[in-house]
C-alpha positions as CSV (number, residue, x, y, z in Angstrom):
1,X,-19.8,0.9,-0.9
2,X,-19.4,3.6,2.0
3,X,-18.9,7.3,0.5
4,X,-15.1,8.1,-0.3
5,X,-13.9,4.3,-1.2
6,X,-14.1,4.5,-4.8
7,X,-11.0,4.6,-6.9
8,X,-10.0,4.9,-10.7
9,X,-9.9,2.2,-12.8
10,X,-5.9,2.2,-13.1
11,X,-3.2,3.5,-11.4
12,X,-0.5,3.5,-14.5
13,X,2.5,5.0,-12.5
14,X,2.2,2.1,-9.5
15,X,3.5,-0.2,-12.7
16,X,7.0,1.4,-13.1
17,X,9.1,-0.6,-10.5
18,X,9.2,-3.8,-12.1
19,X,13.0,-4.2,-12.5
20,X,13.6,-3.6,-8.7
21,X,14.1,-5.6,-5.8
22,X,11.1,-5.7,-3.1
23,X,12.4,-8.3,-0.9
24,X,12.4,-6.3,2.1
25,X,9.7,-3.6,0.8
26,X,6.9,-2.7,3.3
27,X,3.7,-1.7,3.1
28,X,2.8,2.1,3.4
29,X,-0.1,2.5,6.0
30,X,-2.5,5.5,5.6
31,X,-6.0,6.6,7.3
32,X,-9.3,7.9,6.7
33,X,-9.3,9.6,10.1
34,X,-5.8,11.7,10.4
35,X,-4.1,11.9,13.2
36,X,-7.1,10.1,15.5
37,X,-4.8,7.1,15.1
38,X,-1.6,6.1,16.3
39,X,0.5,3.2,17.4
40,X,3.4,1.5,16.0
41,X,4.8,4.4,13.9
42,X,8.5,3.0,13.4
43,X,6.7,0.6,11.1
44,X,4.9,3.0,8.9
45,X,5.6,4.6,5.8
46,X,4.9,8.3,5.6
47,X,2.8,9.7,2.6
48,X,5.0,12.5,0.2
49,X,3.0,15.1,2.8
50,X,3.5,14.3,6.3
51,X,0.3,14.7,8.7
52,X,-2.4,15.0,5.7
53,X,-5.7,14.2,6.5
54,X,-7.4,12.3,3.9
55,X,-10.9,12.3,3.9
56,X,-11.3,9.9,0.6
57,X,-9.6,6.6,-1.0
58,X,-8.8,8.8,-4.2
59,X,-6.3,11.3,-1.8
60,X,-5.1,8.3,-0.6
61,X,-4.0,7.0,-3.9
62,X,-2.5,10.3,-4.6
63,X,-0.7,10.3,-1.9
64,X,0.7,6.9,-2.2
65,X,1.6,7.6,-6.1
66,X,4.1,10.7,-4.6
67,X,5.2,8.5,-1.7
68,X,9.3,8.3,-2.5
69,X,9.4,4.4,-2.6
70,X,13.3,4.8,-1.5
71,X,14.4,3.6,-4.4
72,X,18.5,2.8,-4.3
73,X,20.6,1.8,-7.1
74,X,22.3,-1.4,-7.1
75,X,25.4,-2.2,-8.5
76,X,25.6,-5.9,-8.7
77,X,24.3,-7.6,-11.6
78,X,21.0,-8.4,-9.9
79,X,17.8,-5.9,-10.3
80,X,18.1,-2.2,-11.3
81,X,17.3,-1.2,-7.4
82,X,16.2,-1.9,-3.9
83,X,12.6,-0.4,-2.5
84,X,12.3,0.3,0.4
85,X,8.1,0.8,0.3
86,X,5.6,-1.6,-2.0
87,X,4.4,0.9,-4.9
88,X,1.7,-1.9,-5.4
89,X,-0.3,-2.4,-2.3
90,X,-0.7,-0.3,0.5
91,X,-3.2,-0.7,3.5
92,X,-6.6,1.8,4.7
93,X,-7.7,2.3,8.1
94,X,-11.3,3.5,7.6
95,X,-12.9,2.5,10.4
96,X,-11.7,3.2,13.8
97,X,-12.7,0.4,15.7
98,X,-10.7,-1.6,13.5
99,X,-9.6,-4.1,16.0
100,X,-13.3,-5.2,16.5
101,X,-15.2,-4.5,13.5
102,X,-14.7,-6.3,10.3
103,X,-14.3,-4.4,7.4
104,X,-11.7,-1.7,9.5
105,X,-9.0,-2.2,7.3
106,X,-8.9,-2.1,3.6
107,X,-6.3,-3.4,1.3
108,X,-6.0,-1.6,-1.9
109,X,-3.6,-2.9,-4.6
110,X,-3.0,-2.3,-8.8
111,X,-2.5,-5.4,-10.7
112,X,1.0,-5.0,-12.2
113,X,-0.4,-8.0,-14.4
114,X,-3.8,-6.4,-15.7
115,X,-2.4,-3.1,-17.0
116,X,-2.0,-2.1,-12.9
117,X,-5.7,-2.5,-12.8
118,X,-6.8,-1.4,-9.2
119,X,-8.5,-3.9,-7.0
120,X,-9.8,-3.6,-2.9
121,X,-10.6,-5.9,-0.7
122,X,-11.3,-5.3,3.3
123,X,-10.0,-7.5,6.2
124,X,-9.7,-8.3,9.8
125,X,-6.5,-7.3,11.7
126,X,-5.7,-10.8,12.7
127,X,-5.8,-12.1,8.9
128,X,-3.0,-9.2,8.1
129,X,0.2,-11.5,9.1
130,X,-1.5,-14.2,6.4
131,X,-2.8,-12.1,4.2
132,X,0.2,-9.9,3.5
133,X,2.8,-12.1,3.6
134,X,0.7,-14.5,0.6
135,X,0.7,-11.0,-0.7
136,X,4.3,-11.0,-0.9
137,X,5.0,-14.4,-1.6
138,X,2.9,-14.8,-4.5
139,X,5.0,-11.7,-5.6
140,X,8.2,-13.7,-5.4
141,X,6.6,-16.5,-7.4
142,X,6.0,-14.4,-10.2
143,X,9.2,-13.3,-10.8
């Protein structure tokens, strides 16, 4: 494993949004290489601390535990409230030619199931369609 990419066992506080509605939750989008990176920012979620430059998967984590998830109330007799970002999964860019070489992008997720156990896996940039919405479908199922 490349130096930087380890994590904790469990992320605990990524559990506590299991009475909301993700429907229409995105992913939040970090990098190992700050601000060497751009492109499609209207689609990305900004960490708690905007233009941090995280140097391991650990700050990452951090930063994605203090991300606001834009949580909003709900009033209708359906789930507590909205989100607006994932608190379970969010994606790594920690190579920068991650268009060509495999293992470019890593997805790092806590197992709401397994005592939000935390899990990685990398992935190529034209599985992420697939791979994230099987993500969030086998989300829906569970519920």
């Amino acid at each position: 494993m490349a130096p930087g990419l380890s994590l904790t066992a469990r992320a605990p506080e990524l559990g506590q949004y299991g009475d909301c509605n993700w429907d229409v939750a995105i992913f939040a989008f970090y990098t190992l290489f700050g601000k060497k990176i751009s492109g499609n920012e209207n689609h990305i979620a900004r960490p708690a601390v905007p233009n941090v430059e995280f140097e391991t998967l650990g700050e990452v984590l951090k930063a994605h535990i203090a991300l606001d998830k834009g949580k909003h109330k709900r009033d209708d007799d359906g789930a507590a409230a909205d989100l607006e970002c994932r608190p379970t999964g969010f994606i790594v860019i920690v190579a920068e030619n991650r268009k060509t070489m495999p293992g470019g992008l890593l997805f790092v997720y806590a197992d709401d199931e397994k005592d939000c156990e935390l899990d990685k896996f990398f992935f190529k940039m034209q599985d992420a369609y697939m791979m994230l919405s099987s993500f969030t479908f086998g989300e829906v199922e569970k519920k």
